[in-house]
Structure formats: structure tokens, C-alpha cells
C-alpha positions as CSV (number, residue, x, y, z in Angstrom):
1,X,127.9,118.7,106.1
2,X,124.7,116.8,106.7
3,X,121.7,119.5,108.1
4,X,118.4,117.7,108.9
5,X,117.0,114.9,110.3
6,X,118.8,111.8,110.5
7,X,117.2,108.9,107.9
8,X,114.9,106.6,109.4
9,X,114.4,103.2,108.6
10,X,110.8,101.3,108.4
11,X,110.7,97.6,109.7
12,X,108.1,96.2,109.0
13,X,107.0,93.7,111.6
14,X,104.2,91.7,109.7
15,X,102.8,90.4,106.4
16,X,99.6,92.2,106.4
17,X,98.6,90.3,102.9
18,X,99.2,86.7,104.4
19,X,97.2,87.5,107.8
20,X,94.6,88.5,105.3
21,X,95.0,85.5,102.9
22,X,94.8,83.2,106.7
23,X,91.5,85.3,108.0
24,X,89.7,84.8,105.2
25,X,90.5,81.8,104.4
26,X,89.6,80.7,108.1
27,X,85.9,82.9,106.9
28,X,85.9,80.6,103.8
29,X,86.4,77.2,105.7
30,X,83.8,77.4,107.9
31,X,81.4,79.2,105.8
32,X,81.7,76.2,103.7
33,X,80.5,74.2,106.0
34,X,76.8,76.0,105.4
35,X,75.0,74.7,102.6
36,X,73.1,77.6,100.9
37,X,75.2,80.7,102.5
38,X,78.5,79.2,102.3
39,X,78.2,79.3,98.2
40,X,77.3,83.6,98.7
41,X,80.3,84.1,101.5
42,X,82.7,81.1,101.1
43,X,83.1,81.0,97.2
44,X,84.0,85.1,97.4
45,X,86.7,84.5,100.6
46,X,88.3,81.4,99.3
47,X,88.9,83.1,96.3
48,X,90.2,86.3,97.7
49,X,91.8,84.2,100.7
50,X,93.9,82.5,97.5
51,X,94.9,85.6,96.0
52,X,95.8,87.6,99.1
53,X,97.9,83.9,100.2
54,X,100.1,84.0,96.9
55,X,100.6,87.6,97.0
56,X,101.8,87.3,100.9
57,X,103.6,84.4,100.4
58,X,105.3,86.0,97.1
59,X,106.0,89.1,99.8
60,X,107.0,87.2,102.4
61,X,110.1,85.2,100.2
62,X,111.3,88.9,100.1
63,X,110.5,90.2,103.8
64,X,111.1,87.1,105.6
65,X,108.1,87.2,107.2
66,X,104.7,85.4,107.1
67,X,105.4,82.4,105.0
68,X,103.7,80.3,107.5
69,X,100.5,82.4,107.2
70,X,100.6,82.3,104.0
71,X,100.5,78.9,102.9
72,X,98.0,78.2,105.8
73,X,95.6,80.5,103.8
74,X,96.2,79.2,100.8
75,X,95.6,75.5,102.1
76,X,92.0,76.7,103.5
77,X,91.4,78.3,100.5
78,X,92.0,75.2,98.2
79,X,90.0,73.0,101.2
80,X,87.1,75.7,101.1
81,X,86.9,75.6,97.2
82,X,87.2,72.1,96.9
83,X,83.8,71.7,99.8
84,X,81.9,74.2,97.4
85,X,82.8,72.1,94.6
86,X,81.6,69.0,96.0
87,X,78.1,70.4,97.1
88,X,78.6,73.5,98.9
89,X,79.9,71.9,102.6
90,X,80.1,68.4,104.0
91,X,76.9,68.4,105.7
92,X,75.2,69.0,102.8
């Protein structure tokens, strides 16, 4: 006979790693768009923004959840990288 509490089970209802990857590279995107501050904040969150969008969207094939996130964070993280590499912003 079973004596205890009865098992619970987690859900979990996000993919903290993809709204992470999405935030910063949202951070990243517009920082970029500052010419001298953008390569000190942008360069640092695009590159994070990247890392935390792989890992979320690698989670997220598993969880079902966030893929959308994911690859927008990634997409603003490529976008932000690409703007430092061409001069640190488009008004620049």
C-alpha cells in the first residue's frame, strides 16, 4: 500500500530561455541603432540573445513551447550583429 503524498507533476507553462533569447535580442536591436554605445551593449546582447535563442529553441523542440520566441530572438540577434558589423547602427 501506497502511504504519502500523492506524486505531482510540473508543467511547465513557458520557455524561460527563448523569452530571454527574444528580450535581449529586442535590447540588442535597438541598441544597435546607437552608434558608440550600441558596440558596449548591443555586441554583448546579440551575442547572448543568440545563445539563449538556440538553447530555447533546442528546449522548445522538446517542451513544445516557445519556438516562436525563439527564432524571433535569434533573427534580432543575427539583424543586431549584422548593424554592428556594418558600422555599429544604420544612422551611423
Amino acid at each position: 500500500m501506497y502511504v504519502g503524498a500523492p506524486p505531482t507533476v510540473v508543467i511547465q507553462t513557458s520557455n524561460g530561455l527563448a523569452v530571454g533569447g527574444m528580450v535581449l535580442g529586442i535590447v540588442a536591436i535597438v541598441f544597435a541603432f546607437i552608434p558608440l554605445i550600441g558596440v558596449f551593449i548591443a555586441a554583448p546582447c546579440a551575442l547572448i540573445a543568440l545563445i539563449l535563442g538556440i538553447v530555447g529553441a533546442v528546449r522548445a523542440s522538446t517542451i513544445q513551447k516557445g519556438m516562436g520566441m525563439a527564432i524571433v530572438g535569434i533573427v534580432l540577434a543575427v539583424i543586431a550583429g549584422i548593424m554592428m558589423l556594418l558600422g555599429g547602427g544604420l544612422f551611423w
